[in-house]
C-alpha positions as CSV (number, residue, x, y, z in Angstrom):
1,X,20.9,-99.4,59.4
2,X,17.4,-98.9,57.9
3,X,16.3,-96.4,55.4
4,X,14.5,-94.4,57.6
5,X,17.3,-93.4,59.8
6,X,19.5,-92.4,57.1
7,X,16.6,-90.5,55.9
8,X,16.5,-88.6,59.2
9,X,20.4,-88.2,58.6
10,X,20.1,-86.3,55.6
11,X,17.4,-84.6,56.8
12,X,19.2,-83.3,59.7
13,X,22.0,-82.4,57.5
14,X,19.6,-80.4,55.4
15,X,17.3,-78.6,58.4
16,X,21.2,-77.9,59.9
17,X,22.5,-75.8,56.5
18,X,18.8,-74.1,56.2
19,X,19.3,-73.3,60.1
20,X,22.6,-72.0,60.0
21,X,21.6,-68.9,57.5
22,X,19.4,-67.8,60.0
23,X,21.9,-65.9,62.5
24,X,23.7,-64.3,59.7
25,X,20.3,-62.7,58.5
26,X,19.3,-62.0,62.0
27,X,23.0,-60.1,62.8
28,X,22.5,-58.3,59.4
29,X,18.9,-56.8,60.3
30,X,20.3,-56.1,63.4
31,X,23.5,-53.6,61.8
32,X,21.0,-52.2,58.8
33,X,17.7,-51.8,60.4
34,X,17.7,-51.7,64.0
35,X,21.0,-49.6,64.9
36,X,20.8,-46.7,62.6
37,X,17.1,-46.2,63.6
38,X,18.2,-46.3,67.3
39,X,14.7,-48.7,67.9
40,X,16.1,-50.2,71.0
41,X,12.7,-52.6,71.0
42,X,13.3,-54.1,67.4
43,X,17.5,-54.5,68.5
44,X,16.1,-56.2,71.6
45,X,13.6,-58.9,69.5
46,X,16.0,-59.6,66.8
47,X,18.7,-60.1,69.7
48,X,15.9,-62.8,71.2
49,X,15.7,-64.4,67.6
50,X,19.2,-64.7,67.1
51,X,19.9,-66.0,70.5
52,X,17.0,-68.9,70.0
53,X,18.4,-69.7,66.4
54,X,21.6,-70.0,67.5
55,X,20.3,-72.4,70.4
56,X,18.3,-74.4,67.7
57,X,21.5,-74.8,65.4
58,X,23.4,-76.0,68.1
59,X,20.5,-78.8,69.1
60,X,20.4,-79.6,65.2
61,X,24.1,-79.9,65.2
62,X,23.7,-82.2,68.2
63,X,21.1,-83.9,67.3
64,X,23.2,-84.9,63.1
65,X,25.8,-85.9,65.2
66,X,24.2,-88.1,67.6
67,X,22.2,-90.1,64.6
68,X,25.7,-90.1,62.8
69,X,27.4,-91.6,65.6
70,X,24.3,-94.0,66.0
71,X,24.7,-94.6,62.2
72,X,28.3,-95.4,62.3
């Protein structure tokens, strides 16, 4: 295959780790800031964000393994 699409492999790959520390910082604001303060609005966005980072992870994954397949 070309250089460009292993390019957008490891670019994948990379965008994919980066991605994947984004729920764990989400769930961790969630348990220090937004449940001992009660602030049911703030629990309710960083619920949002988490669920639409988790939704974007699982696209990326999709996404590395369809070009690796395609690679392969």
């Amino acid at each position: 295959m070309t250089g460009r699409s292993q390019v957008l492999a490891i670019t994948l790959a990379v965008l994919t780790t980066l991605a994947a520390l984004a729920p764990i910082e989400l769930q961790r604001r969630m348990i220090d800031d937004a449940l001992p303060a009660g602030d049911v609005p703030l629990l309710m966005l960083l619920g949002g964000i988490y669920l639409f980072s988790i939704l974007a992870l699982q696209a990326l994954k999709f996404a590395l393994g369809m070009v690796a397949g395609w690679l392969s």
